[in-house]
PADOFI-12340 format. One line per 10 residues: number of its first residue (from 1); their letters; for each residue x, y, z of C-alpha. Coordinates in nm, 2 decimals, padded with zeros to 4 digits. Layout:
! residues N
NUM = A = X,Y,Z; ...
END
This chain:
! residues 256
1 = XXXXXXXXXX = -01.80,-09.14,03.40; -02.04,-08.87,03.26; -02.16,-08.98,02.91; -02.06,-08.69,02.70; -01.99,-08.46,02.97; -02.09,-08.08,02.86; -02.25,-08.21,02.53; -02.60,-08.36,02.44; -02.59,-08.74,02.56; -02.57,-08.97,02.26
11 = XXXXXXXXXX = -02.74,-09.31,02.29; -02.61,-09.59,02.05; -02.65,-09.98,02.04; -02.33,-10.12,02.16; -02.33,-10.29,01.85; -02.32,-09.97,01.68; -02.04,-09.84,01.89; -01.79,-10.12,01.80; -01.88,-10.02,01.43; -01.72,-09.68,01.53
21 = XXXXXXXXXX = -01.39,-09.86,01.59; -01.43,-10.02,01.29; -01.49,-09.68,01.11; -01.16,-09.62,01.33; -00.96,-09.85,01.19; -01.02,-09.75,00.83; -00.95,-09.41,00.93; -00.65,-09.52,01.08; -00.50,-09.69,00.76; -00.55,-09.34,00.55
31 = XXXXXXXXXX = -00.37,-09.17,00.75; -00.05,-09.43,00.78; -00.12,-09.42,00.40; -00.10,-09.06,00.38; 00.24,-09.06,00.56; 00.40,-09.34,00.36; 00.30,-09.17,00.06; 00.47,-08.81,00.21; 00.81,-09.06,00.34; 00.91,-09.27,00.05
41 = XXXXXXXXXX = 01.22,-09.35,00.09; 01.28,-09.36,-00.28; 01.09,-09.04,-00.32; 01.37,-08.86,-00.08; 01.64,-09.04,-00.30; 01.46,-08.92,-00.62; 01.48,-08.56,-00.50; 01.85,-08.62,-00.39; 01.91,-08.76,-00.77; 01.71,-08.45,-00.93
51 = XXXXXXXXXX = 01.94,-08.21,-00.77; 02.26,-08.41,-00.85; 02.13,-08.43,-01.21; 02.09,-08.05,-01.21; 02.40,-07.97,-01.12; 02.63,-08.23,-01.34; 02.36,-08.07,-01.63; 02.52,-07.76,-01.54; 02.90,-07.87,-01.52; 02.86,-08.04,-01.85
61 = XXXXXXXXXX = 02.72,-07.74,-02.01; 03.00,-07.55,-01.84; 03.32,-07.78,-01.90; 03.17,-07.80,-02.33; 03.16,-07.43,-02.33; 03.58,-07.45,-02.22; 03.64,-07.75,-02.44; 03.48,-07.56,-02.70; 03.69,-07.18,-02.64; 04.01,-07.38,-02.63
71 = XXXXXXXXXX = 03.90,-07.56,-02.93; 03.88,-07.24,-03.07; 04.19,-07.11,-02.95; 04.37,-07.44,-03.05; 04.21,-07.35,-03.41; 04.36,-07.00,-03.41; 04.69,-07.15,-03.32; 04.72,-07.43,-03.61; 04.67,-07.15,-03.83; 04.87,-06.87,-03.68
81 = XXXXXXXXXX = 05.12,-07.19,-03.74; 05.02,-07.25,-04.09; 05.05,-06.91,-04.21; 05.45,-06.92,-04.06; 05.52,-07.18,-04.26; 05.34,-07.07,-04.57; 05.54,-06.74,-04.54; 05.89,-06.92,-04.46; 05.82,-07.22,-04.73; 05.75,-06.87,-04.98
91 = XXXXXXXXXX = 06.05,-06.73,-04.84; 06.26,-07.04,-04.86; 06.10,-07.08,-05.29; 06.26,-06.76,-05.31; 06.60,-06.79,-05.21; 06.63,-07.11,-05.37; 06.51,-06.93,-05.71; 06.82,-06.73,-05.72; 06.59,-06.45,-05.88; 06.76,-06.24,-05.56
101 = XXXXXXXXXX = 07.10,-06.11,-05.64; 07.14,-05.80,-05.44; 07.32,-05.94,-05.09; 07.12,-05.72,-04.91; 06.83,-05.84,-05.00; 06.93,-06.21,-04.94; 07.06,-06.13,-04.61; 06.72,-05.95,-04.48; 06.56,-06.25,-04.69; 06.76,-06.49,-04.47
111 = XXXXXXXXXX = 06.72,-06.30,-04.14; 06.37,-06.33,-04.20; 06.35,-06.71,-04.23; 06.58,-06.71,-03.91; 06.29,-06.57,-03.73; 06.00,-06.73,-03.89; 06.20,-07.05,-03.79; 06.21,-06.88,-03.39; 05.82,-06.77,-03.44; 05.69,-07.11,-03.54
121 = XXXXXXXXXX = 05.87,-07.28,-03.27; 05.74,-07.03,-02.99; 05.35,-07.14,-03.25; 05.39,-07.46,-03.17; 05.46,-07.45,-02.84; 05.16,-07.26,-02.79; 04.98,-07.49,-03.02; 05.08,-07.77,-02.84; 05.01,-07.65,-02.46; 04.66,-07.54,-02.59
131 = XXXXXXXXXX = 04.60,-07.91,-02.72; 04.73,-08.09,-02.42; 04.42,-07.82,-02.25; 04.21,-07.94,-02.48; 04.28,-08.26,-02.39; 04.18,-08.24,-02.07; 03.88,-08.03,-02.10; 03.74,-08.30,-02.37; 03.81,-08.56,-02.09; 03.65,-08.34,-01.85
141 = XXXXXXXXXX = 03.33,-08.36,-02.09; 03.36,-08.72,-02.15; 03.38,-08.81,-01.76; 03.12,-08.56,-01.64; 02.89,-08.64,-01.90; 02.91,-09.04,-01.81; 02.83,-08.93,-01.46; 02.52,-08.74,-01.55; 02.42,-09.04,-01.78; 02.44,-09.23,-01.51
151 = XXXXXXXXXX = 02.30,-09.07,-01.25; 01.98,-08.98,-01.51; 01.99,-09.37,-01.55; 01.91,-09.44,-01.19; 01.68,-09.14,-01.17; 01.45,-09.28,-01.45; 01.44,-09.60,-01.19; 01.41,-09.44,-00.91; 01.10,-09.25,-01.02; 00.92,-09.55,-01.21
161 = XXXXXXXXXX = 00.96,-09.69,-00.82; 00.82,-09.42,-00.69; 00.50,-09.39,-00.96; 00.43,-09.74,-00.91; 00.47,-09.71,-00.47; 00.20,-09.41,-00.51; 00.01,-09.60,-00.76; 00.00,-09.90,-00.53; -00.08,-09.67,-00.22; -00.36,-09.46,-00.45
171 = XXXXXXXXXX = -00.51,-09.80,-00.54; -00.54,-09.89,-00.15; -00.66,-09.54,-00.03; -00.97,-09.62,-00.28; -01.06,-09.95,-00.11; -01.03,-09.81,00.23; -01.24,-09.53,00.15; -01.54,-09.73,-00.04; -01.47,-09.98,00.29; -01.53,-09.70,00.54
181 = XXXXXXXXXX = -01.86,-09.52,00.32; -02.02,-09.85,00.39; -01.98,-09.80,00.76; -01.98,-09.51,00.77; -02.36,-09.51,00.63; -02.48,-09.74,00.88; -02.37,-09.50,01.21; -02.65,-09.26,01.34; -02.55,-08.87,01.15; -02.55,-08.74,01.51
191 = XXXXXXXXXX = -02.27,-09.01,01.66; -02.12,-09.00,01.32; -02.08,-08.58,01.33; -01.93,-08.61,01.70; -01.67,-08.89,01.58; -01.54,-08.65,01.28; -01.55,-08.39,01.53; -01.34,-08.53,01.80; -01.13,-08.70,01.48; -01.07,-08.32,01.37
201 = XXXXXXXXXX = -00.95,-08.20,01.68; -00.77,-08.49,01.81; -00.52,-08.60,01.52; -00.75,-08.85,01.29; -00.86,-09.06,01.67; -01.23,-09.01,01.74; -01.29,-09.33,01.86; -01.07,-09.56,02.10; -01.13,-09.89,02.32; -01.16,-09.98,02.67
211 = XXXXXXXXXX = -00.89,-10.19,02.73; -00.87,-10.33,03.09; -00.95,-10.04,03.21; -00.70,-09.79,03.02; -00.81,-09.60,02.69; -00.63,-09.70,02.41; -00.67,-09.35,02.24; -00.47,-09.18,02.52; -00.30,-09.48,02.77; -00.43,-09.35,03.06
221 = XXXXXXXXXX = -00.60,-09.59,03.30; -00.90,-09.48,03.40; -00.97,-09.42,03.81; -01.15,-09.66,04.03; -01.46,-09.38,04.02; -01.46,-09.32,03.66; -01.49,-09.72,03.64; -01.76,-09.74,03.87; -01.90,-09.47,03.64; -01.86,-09.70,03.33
231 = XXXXXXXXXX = -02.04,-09.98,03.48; -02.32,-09.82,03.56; -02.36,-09.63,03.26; -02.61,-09.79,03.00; -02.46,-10.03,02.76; -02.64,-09.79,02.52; -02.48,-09.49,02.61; -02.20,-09.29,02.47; -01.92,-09.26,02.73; -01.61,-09.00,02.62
241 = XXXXXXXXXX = -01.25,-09.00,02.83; -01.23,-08.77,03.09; -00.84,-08.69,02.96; -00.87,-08.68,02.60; -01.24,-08.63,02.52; -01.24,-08.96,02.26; -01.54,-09.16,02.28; -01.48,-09.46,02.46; -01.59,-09.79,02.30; -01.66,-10.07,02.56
251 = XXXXXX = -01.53,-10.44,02.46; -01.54,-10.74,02.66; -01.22,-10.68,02.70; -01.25,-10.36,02.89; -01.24,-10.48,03.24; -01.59,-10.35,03.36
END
């Protein structure tokens, strides 16, 4: 195997080179802490929750605003009521006075009693439909409005889970990162530069063991020539795979 095919050839103790898959390693736990932190569980369920909460918001707001018309209506109906039987108990005062003498009077007086009676009960019926809707709209509030207690109950929950999972996570992501500036500051700038490089361009892997023969960056065992390659290369060197271009870390575990 060429070391660093196409590139400058990079010379590092072997020492140094294990440090890079140490450096790996550190890089490795960012990024699997940068996906748990993008994949909470609870953080999909809090966003589930917000939406449910927006929209019971909104259907509480909207079934109040009908409780509240048909209250209203129900108002105008107890006294479209009221005023029948002030008029019919003013009418009934009168007749009983006997201050009316002329029998055409009294009849029209009575006539109009007759259909004050026939008014207020077609009132009431009104009156009492419209409460029976009021009814049911106030129950409508009361069961919608236990629902979006409820669901901002488990929402408050849900979201001090999710604070303290990113708080946990942020409080990690700061050891790792003062853990890999300390390696980081012992590896050579120019070995260090190529591993952010290849890291860059090859989805946060710059760095990958030999393991019995097959990189672990890629899985692909390397050929009986590229082997023959390895063991003659300086333990010094800086070898790269021929299929992914990661630099290749020799262990004693590598087979050579």
């Amino acid at each position: 195997m060429d070391p660093a095919p196409r590139e400058r050839p990079l010379n590092a103790e072997p020492a140094t080179q294990l440090r890079l898959l140490e450096l790996q390693e550190h890089d490795t736990r960012l990024s699997q802490l940068s996906h748990r932190a993008k994949t909470l569980p609870d953080a999909a369920r809090l966003t589930e929750l917000d939406a449910r909460l927006a929209r019971l918001r909104d259907q509480v707001v909207a079934a109040e605003t009908i409780a509240g018309d048909l209250e209203l209506d129900q108002s105008r109906a107890d006294t479209d009521v009221a005023q029948v039987l002030e008029r019919a108990k003013h009418d009934r005062e009168l007749l009983d006075s006997g201050a009316i003498g002329d029998p055409k009077q009294l009849q029209s007086l009575q006539s109009e009693l007759v259909s004050l009676a026939r008014r207020q009960s077609e009132l009431e019926d009104i009156e009492l439909e419209i409460m029976e809707r009021v009814e049911g709209a106030r129950a409508a509030v009361a069961q919608l409005t236990e629902e979006r207690d409820a669901v901002a109950d488990e929402r408050a929950t849900v979201a001090t889970s999710v604070h303290e999972q990113h708080a946990a996570i942020d409080a990690e992501r700061v050891i790792v990162l003062e853990q890999r500036a300390l390696i980081a500051t012992d590896l050579p700038s120019d070995l260090l530069a190529l591993y952010d490089k290849i890291c860059a361009d090859h989805g946060g892997v710059g760095a990958a063991p030999l393991h019995r023969a097959t990189c672990q960056g890629c899985r692909m065992t390397l050929p009986p020539t590229e082997i023959e390659a390895l063991r003659a290369a300086p333990p010094d060197a800086v070898v790269r795979c021929e299929e992914c271009r990661r630099i290749l870390v020799r262990t004693p575990e590598s087979g050579l």
